[in-house]
PDB file of N, H, CA, C and O in Angstrom:
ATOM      1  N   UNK A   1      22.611  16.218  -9.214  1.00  0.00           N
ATOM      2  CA  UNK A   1      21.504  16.443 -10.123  1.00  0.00           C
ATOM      3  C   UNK A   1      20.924  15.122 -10.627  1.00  0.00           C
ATOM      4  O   UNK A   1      19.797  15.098 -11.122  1.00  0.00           O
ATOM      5  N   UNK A   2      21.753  13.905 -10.498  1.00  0.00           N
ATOM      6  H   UNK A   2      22.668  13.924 -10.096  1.00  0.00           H
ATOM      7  CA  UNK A   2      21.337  12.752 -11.357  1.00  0.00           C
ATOM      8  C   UNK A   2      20.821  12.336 -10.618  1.00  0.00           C
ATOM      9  O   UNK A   2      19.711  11.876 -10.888  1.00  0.00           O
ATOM     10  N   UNK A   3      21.367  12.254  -9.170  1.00  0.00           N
ATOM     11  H   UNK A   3      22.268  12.627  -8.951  1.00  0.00           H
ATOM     12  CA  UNK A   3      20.098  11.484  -8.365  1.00  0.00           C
ATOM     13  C   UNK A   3      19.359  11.870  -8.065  1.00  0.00           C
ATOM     14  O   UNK A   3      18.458  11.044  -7.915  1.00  0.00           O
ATOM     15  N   UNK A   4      18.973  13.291  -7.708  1.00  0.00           N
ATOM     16  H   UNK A   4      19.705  13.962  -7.829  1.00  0.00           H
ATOM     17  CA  UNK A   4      17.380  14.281  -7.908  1.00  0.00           C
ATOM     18  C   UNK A   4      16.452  13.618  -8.914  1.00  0.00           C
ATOM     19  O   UNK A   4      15.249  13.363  -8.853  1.00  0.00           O
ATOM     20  N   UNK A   5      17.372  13.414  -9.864  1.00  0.00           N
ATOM     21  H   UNK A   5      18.349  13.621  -9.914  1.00  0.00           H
ATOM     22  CA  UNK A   5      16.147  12.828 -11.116  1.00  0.00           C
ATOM     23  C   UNK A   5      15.855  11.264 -11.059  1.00  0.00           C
ATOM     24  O   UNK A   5      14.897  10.594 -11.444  1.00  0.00           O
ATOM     25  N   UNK A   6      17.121  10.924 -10.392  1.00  0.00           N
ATOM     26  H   UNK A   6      17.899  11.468 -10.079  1.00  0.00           H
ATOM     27  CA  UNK A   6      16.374   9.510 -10.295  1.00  0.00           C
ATOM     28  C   UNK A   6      15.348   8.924  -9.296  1.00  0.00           C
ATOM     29  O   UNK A   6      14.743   7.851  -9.311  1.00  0.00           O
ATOM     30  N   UNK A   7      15.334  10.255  -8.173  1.00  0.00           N
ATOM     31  H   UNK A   7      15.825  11.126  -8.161  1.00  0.00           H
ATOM     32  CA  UNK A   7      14.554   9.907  -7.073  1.00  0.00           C
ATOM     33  C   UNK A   7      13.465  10.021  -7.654  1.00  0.00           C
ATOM     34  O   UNK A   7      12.773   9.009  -7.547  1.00  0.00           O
ATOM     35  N   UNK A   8      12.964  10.939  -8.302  1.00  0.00           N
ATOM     36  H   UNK A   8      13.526  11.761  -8.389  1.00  0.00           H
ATOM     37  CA  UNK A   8      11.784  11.781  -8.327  1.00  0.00           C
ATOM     38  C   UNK A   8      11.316  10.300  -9.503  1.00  0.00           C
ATOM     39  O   UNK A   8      10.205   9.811  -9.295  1.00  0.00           O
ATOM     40  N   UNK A   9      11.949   9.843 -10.349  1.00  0.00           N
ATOM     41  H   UNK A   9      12.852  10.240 -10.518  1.00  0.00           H
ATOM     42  CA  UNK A   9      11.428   8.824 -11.398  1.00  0.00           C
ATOM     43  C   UNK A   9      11.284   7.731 -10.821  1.00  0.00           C
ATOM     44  O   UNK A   9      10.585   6.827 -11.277  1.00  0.00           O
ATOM     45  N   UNK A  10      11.917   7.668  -9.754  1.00  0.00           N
ATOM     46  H   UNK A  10      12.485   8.402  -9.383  1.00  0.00           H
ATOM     47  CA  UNK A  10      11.699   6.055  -8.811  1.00  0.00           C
ATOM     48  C   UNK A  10      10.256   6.109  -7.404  1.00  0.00           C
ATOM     49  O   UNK A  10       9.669   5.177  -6.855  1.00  0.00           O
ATOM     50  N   UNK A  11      10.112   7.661  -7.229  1.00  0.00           N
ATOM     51  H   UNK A  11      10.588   8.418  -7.676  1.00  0.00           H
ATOM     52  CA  UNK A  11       9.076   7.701  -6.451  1.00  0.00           C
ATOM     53  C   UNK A  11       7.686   7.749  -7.371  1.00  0.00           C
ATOM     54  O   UNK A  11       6.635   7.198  -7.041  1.00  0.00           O
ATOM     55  N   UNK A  12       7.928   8.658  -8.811  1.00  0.00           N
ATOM     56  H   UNK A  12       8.782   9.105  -9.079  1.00  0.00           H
ATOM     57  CA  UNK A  12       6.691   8.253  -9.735  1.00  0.00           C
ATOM     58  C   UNK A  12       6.395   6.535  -9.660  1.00  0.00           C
ATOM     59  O   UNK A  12       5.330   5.922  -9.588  1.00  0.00           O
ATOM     60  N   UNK A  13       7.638   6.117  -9.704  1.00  0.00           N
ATOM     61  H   UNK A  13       8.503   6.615  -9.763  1.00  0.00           H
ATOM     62  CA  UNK A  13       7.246   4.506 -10.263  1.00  0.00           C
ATOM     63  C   UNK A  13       6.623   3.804  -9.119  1.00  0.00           C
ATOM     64  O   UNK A  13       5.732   3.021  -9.447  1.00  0.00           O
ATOM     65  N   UNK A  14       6.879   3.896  -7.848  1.00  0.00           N
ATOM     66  H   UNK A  14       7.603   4.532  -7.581  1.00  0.00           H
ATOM     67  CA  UNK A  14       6.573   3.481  -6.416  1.00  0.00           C
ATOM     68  C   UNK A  14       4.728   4.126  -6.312  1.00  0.00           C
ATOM     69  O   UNK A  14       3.726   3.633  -5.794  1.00  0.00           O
ATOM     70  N   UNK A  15       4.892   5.026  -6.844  1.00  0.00           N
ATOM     71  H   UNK A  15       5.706   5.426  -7.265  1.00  0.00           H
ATOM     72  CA  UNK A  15       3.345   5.576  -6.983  1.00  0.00           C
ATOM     73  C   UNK A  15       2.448   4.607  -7.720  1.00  0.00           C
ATOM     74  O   UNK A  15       1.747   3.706  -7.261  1.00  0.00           O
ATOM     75  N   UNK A  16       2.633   5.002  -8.975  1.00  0.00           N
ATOM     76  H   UNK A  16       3.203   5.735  -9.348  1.00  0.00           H
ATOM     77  CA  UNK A  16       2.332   3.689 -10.183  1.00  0.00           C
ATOM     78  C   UNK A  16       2.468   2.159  -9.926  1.00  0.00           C
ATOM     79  O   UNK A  16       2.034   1.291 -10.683  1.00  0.00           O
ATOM     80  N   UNK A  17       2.991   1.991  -9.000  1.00  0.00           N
ATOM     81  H   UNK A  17       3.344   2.696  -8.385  1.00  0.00           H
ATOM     82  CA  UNK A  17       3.010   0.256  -8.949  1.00  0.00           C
ATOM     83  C   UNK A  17       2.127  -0.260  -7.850  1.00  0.00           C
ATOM     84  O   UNK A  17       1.968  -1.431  -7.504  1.00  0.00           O
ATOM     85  N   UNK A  18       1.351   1.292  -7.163  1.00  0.00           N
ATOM     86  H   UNK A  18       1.480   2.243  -7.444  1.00  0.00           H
ATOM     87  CA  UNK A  18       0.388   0.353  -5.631  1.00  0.00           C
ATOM     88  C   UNK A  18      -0.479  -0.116  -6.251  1.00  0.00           C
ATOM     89  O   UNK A  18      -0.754   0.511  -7.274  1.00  0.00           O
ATOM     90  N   UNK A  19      -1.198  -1.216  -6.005  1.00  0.00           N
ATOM     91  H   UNK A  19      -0.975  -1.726  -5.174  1.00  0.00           H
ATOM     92  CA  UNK A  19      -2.180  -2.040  -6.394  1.00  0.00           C
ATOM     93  C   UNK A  19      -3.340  -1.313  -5.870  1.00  0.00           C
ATOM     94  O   UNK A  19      -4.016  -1.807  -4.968  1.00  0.00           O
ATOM     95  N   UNK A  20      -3.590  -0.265  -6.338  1.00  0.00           N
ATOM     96  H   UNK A  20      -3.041   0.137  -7.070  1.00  0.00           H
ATOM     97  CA  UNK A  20      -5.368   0.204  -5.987  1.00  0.00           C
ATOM     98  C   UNK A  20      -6.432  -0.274  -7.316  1.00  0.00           C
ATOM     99  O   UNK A  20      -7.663  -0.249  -7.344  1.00  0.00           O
ATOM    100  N   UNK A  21      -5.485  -0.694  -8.343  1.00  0.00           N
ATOM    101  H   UNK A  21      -4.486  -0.714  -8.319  1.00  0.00           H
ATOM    102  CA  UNK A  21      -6.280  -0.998  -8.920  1.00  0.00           C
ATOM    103  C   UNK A  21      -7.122  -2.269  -9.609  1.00  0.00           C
ATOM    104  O   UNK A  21      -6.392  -3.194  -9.963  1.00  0.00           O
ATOM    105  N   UNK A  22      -8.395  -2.426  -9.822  1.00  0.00           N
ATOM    106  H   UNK A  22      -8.987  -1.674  -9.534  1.00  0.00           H
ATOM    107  CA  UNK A  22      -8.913  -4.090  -9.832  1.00  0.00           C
ATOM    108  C   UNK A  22      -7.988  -5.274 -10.604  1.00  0.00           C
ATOM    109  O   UNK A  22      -7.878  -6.465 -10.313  1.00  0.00           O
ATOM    110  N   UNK A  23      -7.293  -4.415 -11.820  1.00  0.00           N
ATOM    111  H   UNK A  23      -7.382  -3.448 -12.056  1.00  0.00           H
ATOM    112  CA  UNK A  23      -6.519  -5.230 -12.661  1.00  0.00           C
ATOM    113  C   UNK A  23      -4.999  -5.719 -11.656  1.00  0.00           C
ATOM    114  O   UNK A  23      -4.429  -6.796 -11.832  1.00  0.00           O
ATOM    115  N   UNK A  24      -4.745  -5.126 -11.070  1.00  0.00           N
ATOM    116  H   UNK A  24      -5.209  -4.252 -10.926  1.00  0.00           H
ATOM    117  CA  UNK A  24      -3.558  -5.252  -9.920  1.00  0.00           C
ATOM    118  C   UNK A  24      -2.999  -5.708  -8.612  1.00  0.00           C
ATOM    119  O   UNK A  24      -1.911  -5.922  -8.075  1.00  0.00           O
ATOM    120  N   UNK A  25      -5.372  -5.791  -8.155  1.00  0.00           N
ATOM    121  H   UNK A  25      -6.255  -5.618  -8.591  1.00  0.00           H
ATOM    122  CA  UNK A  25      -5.439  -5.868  -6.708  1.00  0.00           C
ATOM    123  C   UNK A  25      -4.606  -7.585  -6.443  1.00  0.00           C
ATOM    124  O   UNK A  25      -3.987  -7.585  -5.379  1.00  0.00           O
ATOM    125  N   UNK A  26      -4.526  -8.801  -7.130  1.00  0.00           N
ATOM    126  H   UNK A  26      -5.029  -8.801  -7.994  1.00  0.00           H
ATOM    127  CA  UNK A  26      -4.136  -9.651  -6.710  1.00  0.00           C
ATOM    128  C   UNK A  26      -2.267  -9.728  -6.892  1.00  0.00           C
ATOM    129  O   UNK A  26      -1.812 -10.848  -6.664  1.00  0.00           O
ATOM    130  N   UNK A  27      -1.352  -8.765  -7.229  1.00  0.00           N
ATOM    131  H   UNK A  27      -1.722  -7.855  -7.414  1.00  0.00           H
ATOM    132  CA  UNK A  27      -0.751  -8.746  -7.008  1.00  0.00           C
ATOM    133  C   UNK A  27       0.198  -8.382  -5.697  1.00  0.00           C
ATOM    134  O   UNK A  27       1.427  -8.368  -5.619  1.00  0.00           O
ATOM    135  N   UNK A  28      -0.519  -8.175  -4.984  1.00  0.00           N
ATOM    136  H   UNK A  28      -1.517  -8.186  -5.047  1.00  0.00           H
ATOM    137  CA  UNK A  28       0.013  -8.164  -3.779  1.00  0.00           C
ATOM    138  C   UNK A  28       0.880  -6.763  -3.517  1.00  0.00           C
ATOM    139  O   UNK A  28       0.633  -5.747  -4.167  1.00  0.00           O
ATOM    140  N   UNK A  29       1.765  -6.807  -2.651  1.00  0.00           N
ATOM    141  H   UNK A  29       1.965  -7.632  -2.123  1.00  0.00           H
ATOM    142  CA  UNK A  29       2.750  -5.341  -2.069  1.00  0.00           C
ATOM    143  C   UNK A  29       4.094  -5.510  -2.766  1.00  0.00           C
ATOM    144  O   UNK A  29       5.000  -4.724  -2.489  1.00  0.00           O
ATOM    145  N   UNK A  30       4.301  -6.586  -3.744  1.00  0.00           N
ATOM    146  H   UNK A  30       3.565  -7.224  -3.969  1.00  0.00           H
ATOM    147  CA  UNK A  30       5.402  -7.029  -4.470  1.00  0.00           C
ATOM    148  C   UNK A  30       5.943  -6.098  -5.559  1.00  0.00           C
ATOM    149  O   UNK A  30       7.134  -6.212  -5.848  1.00  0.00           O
ATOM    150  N   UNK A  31       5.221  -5.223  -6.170  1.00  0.00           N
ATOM    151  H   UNK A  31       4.254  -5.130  -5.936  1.00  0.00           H
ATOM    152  CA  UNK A  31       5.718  -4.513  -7.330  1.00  0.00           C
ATOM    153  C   UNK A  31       5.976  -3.183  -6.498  1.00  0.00           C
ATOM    154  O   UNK A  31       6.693  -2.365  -7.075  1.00  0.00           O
ATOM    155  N   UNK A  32       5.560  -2.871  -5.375  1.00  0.00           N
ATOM    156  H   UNK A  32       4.978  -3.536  -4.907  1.00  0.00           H
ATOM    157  CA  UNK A  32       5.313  -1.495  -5.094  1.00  0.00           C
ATOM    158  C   UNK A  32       6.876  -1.576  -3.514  1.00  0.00           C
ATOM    159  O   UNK A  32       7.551  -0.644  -3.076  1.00  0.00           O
ATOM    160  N   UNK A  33       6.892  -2.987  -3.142  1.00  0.00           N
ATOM    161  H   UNK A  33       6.343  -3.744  -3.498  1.00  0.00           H
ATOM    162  CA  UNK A  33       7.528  -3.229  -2.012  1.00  0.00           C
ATOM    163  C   UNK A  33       9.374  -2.846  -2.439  1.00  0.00           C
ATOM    164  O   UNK A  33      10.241  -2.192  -1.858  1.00  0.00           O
ATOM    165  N   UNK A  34       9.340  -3.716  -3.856  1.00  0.00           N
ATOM    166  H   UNK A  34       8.636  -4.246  -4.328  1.00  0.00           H
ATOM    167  CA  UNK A  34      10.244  -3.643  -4.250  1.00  0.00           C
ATOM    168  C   UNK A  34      10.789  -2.213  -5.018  1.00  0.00           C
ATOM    169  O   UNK A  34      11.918  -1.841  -4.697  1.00  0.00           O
ATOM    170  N   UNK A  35      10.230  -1.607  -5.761  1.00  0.00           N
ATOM    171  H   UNK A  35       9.313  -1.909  -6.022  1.00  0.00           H
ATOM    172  CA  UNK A  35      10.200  -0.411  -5.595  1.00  0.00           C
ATOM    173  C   UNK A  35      10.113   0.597  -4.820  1.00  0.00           C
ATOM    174  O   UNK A  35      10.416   1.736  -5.175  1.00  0.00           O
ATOM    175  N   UNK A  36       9.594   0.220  -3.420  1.00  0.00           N
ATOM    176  H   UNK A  36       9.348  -0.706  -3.131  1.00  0.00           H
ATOM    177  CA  UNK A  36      10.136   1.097  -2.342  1.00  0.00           C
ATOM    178  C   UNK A  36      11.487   1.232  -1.947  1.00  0.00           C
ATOM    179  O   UNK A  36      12.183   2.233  -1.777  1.00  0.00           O
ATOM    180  N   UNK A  37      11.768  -0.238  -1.813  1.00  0.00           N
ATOM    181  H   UNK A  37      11.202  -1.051  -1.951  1.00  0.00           H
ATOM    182  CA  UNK A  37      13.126  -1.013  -1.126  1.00  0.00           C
ATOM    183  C   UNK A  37      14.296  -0.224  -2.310  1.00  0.00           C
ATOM    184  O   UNK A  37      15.444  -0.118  -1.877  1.00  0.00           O
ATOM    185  N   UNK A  38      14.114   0.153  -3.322  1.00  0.00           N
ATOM    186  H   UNK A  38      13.182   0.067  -3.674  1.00  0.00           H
ATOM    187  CA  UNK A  38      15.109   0.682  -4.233  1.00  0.00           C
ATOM    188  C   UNK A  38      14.864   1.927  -4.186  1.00  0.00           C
ATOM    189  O   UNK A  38      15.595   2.385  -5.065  1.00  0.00           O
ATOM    190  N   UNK A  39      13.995   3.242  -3.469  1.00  0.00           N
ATOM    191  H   UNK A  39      13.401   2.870  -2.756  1.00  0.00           H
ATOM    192  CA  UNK A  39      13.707   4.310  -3.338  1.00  0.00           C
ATOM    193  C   UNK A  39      14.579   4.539  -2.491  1.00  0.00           C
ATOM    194  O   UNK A  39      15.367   5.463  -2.695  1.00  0.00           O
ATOM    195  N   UNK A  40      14.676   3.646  -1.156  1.00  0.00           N
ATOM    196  H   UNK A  40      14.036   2.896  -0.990  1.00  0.00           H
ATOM    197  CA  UNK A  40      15.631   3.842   0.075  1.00  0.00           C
ATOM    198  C   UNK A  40      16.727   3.814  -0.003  1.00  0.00           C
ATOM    199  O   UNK A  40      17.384   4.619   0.657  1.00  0.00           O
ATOM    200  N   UNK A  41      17.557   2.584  -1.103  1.00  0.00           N
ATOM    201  H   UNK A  41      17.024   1.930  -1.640  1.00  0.00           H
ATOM    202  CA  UNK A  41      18.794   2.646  -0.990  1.00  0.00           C
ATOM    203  C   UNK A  41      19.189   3.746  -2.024  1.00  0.00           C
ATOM    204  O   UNK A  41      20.375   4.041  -1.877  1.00  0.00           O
ATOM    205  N   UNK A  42      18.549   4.484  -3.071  1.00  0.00           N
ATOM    206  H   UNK A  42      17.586   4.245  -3.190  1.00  0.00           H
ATOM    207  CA  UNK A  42      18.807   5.563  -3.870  1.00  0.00           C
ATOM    208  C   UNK A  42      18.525   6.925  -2.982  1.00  0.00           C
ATOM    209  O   UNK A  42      19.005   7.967  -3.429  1.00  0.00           O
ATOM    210  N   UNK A  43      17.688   6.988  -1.609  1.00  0.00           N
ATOM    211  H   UNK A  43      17.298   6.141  -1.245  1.00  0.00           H
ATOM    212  CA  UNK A  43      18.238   7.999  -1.241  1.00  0.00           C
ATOM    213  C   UNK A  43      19.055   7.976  -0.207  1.00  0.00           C
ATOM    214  O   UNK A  43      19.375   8.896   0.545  1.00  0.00           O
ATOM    215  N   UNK A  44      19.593   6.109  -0.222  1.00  0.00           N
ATOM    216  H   UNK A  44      19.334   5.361  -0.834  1.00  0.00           H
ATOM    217  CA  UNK A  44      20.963   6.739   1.522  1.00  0.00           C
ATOM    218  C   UNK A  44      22.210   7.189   0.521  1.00  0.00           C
ATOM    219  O   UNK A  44      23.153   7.903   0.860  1.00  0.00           O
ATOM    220  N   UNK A  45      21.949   6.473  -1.091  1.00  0.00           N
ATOM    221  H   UNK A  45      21.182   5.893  -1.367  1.00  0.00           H
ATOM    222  CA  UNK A  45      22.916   6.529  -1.720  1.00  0.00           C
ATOM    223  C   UNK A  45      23.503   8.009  -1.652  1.00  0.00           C
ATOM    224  O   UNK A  45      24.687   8.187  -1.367  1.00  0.00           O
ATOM    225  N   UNK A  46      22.348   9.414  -2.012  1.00  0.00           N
ATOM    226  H   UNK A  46      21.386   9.269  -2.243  1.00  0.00           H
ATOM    227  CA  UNK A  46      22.486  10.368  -2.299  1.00  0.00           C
ATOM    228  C   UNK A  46      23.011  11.409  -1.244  1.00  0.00           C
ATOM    229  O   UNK A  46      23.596  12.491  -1.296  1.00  0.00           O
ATOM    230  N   UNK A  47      22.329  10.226   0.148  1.00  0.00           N
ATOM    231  H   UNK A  47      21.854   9.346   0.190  1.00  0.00           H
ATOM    232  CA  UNK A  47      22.936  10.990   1.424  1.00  0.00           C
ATOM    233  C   UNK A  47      24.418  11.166   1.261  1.00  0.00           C
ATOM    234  O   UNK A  47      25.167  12.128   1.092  1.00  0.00           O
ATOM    235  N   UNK A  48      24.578   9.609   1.399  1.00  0.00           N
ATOM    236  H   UNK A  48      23.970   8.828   1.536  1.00  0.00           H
ATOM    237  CA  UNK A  48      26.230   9.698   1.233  1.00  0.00           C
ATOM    238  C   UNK A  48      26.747  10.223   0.228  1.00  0.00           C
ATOM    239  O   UNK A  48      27.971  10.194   0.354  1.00  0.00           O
ATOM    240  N   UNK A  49      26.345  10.820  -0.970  1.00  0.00           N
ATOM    241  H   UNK A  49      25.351  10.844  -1.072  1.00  0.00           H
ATOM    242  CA  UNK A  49      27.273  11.343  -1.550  1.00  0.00           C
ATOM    243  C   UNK A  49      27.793  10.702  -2.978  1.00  0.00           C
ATOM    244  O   UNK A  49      28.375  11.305  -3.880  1.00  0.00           O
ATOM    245  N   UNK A  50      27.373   9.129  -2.924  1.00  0.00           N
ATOM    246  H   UNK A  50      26.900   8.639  -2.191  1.00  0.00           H
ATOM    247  CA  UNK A  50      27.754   8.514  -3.415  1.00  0.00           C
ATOM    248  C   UNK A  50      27.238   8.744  -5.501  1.00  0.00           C
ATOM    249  O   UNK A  50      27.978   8.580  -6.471  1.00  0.00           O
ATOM    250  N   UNK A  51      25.838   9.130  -5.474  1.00  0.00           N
ATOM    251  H   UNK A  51      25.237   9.263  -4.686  1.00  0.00           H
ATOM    252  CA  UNK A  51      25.131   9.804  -6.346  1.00  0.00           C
ATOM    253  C   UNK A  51      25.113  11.054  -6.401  1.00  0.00           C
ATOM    254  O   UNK A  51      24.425  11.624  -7.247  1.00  0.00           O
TER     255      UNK A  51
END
């Protein structure tokens, strides 16, 4: 159940961090990259069991 909720709050945040917007556009794939990269290992985590 905990990692259900943490996925779903880490994919909101991966949403929220793409740079579509003008205030954001010069940040690059950095806020959204890294927040992907922690989406993946929270769901091999959940594969395995481990969460």
């Amino acid at each position: 159940m905990l990692g259900t909720i943490l996925l779903v709050v880490l994919i909101l945040l991966l949403i929220g961090a793409f740079p579509a917007w003008p205030h954001s556009r010069g940040w690059g794939y950095a806020p959204s990259g890294t927040l992907g990269l922690i989406v993946v290992i929270v769901i091999v985590l959940v594969v395995l069991g481990q969460i």
